[in-house]
C-alpha positions in Angstrom: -58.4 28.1 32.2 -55.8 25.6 32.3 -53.2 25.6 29.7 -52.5 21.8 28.4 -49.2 20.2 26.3 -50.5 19.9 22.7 -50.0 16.6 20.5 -50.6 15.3 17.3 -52.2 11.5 16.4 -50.2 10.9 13.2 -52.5 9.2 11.7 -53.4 12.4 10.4 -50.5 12.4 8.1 -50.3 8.9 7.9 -49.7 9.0 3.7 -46.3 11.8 4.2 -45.0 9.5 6.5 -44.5 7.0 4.5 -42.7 8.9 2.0 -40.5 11.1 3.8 -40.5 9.8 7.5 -38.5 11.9 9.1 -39.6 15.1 7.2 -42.8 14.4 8.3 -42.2 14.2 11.9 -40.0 17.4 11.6 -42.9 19.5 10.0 -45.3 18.7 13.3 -42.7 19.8 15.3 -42.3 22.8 13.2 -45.7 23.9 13.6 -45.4 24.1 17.5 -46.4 20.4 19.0 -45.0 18.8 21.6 -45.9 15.1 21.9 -46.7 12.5 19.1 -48.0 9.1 20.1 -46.2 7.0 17.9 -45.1 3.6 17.6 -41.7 1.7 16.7 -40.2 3.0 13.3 -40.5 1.6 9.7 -38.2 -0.7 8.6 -35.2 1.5 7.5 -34.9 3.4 11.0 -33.8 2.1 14.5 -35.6 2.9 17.6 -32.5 4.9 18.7 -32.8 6.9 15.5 -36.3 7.7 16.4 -35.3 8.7 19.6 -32.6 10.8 18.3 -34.8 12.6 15.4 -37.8 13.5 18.2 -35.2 14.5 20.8 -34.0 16.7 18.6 -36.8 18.2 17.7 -38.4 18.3 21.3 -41.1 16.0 20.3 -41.9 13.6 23.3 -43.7 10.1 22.7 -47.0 10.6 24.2 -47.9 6.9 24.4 -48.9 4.4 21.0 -51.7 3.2 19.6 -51.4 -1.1 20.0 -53.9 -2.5 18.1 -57.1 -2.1 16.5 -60.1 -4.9 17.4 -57.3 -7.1 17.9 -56.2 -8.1 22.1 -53.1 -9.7 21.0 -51.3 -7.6 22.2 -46.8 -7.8 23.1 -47.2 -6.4 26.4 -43.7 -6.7 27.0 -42.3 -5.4 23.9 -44.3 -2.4 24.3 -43.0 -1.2 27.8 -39.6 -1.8 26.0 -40.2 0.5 23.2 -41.8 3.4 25.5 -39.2 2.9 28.1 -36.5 3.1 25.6 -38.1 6.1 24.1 -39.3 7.6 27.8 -42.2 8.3 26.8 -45.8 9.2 28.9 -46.4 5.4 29.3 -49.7 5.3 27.7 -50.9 2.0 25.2 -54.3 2.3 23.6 -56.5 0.3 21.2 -59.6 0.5 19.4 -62.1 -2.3 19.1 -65.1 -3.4 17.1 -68.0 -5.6 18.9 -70.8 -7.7 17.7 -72.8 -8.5 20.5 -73.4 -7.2 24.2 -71.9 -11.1 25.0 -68.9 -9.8 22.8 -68.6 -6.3 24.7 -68.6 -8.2 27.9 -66.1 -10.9 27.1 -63.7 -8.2 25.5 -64.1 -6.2 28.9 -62.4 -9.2 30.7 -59.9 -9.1 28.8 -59.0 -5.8 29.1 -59.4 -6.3 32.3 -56.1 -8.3 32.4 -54.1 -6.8 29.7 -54.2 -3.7 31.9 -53.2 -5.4 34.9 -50.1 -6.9 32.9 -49.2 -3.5 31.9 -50.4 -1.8 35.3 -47.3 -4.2 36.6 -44.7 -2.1 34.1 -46.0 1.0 34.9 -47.7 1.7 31.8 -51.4 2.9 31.6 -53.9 1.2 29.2 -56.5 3.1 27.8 -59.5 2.5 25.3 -60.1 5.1 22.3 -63.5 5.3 21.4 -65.2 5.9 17.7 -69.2 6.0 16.6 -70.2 2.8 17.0 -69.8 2.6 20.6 -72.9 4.6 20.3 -75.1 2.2 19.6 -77.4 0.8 22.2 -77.3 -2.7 23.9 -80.6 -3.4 26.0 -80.9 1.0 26.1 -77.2 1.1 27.1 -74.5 2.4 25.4 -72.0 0.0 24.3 -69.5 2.2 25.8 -70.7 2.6 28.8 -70.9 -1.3 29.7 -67.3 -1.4 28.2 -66.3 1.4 30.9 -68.4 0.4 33.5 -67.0 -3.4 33.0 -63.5 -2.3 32.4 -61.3 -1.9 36.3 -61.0 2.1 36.1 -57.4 1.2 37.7 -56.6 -0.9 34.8 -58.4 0.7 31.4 -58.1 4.1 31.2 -60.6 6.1 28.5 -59.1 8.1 25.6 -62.2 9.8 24.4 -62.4 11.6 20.8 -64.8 14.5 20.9 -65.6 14.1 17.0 -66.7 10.5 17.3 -68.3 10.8 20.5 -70.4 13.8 18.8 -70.9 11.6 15.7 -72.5 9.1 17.8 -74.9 11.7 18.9 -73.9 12.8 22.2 -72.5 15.7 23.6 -68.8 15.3 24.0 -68.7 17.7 26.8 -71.4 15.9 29.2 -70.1 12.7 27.8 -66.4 13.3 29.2 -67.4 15.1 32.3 -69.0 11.3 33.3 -65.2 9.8 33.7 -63.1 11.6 36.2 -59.8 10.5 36.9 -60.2 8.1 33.6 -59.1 10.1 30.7 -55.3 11.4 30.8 -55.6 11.8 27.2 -58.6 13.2 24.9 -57.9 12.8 21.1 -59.4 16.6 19.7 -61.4 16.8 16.6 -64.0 19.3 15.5 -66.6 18.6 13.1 -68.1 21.1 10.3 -71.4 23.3 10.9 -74.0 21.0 9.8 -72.3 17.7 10.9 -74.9 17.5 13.3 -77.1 16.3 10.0 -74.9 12.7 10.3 -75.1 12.4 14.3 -78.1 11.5 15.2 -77.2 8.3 17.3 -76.7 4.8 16.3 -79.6 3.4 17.8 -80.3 0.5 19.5 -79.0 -3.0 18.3 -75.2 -3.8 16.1 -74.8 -3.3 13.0 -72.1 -3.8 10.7 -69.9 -1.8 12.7 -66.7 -2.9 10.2 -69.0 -0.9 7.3 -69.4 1.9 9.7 -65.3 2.3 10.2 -64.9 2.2 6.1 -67.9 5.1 5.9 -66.4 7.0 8.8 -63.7 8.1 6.3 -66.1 10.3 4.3 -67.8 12.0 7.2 -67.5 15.4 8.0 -64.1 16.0 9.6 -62.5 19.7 10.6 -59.9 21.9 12.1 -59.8 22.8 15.6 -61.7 25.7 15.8 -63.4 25.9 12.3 -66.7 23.4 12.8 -69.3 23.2 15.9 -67.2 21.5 18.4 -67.0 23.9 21.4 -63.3 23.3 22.4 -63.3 26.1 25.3 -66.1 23.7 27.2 -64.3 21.0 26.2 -60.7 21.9 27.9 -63.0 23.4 30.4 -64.2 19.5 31.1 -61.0 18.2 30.5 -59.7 20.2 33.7 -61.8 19.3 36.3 -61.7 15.5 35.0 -57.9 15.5 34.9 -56.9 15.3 31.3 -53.1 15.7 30.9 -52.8 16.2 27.3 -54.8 17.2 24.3 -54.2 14.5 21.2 -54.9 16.7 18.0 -56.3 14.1 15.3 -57.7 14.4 12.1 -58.9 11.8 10.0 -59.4 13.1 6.6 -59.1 16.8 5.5 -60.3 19.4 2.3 -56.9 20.8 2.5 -53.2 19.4 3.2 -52.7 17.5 6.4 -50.2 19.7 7.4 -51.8 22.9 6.7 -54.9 21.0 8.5 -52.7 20.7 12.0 -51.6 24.0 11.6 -55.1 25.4 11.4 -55.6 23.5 14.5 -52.9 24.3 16.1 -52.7 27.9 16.1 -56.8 27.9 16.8 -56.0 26.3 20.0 -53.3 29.1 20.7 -55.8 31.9 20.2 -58.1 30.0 22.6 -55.7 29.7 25.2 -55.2 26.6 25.8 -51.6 25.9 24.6 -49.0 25.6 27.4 -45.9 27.1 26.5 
């Protein structure tokens, strides 16, 4: 099975970094990761100090996170930042729809921020939640954002929590997109999650309500819910996933004690390239 460079979404400690930036960035590196997607610095810290804090520790930029439900996007001062930093040249957002017209109109546009970065050399990618899951004439609002979206201009960052939150099997789900997701954000879910992931049904809802509830659902390590990650990697293989994005959203226990857990689960699986 193949062995895959291990990152961390730091959104999972999003509250330590901003008291103790840079100690908080050293502890992920401590625990064993390799990559961070992370964005420009608070105010305080220059872009070459970031640089010089993650190159000494050995953590590479794995891309940022450029918006959420927002498409006003800085192009430019983007592929500045991750050339600066050389990082994997990865930009992703999130988005919230409210109609299939909404979906659709939101694709084309995309559709051209990804040819503006696709010109720099950077690959633009969507990152998926739960609500995607719900149906637009039987179709899932994620697929007609994939199937509308140029596959050589908006790339798929998939998150095997939300996917199985919105009631489908994030192995078969991901095996659907090869040669569209270089990066998979990893999640697990805790045994009886299933009881909250029953699909989202046909029709939108208040899909804003559905982000603010999503904080209280059932989140867990790598390796300690019902998420089978050996599949998973398994999938991510043959599909041609580069790296594995560990995320968690909200935890029981200490964030960093959380990535650990995860971290070290993903070691005795096997899937950690050293």
């Amino acid at each position: 099975m193949k062995k895959f460079p291990i990152g961390v979404q730091p959104y999972t400690i999003r509250e330590a970094l901003t008291k103790d930036y840079r100690g908080a960035i050293t502890k992920v590196a401590e625990i064993g990761y390799k990559g961070i997607e992370l964005g420009p610095p608070p105010d305080g810290i220059t872009i070459s100090q970031q640089k010089e804090l993650l190159t000494g520790l050995g953590l590479k930029v794995v891309g940022c996170h450029v918006g959420f439900n927002s498409l006003e996007i800085e192009v430019d001062k983007t592929v500045d930042y991750l050339n600066e930093m050389n990082a994997e040249k990865y930009a992703t957002i999130s988005a919230l729809f409210t109609s299939k017209e909404d979906v659709l109109e939101k694709a084309k546009q995309m559709n051209k921020i990804g040819e503006q970065f696709r010109k720099h050399g950077v690959t633009f990618l969507y990152h998926n939640h739960h609500w995607e899951f719900c149906k637009a004439d039987g179709e899932y609002v994620l697929d007609i954002l994939l199937r509308e979206t140029d596959p050589e201009l908006v790339k798929f960052e998939p998150d095997t929590y939300w996917i199985r939150r919105g009631g489908v099997d994030p192995v078969s789900y991901i095996s659907k997109w090869n040669n569209r997701v270089p990066l998979l954000h990893i999640k697990d879910m805790k045994l009886g999650g299933e009881k909250v992931s029953g699909g989202m049904g046909e029709g939108f809802i208040d899909q804003s309500e559905l982000f603010n509830s999503g904080m209280k659902e059932p989140f867990a390590e790598i390796g300690e819910g019902m998420l089978d990650f050996k599949a998973i990697a398994n999938v991510a293989e043959q599909i041609g996933t580069k790296w594995l994005i560990v995320e968690q959203d909200a935890s029981d226990r200490d964030p960093f004690e959380s990535l650990k857990m995860s971290y070290d689960n993903l070691g005795k699986l096997g899937l950690i390239e050293s």
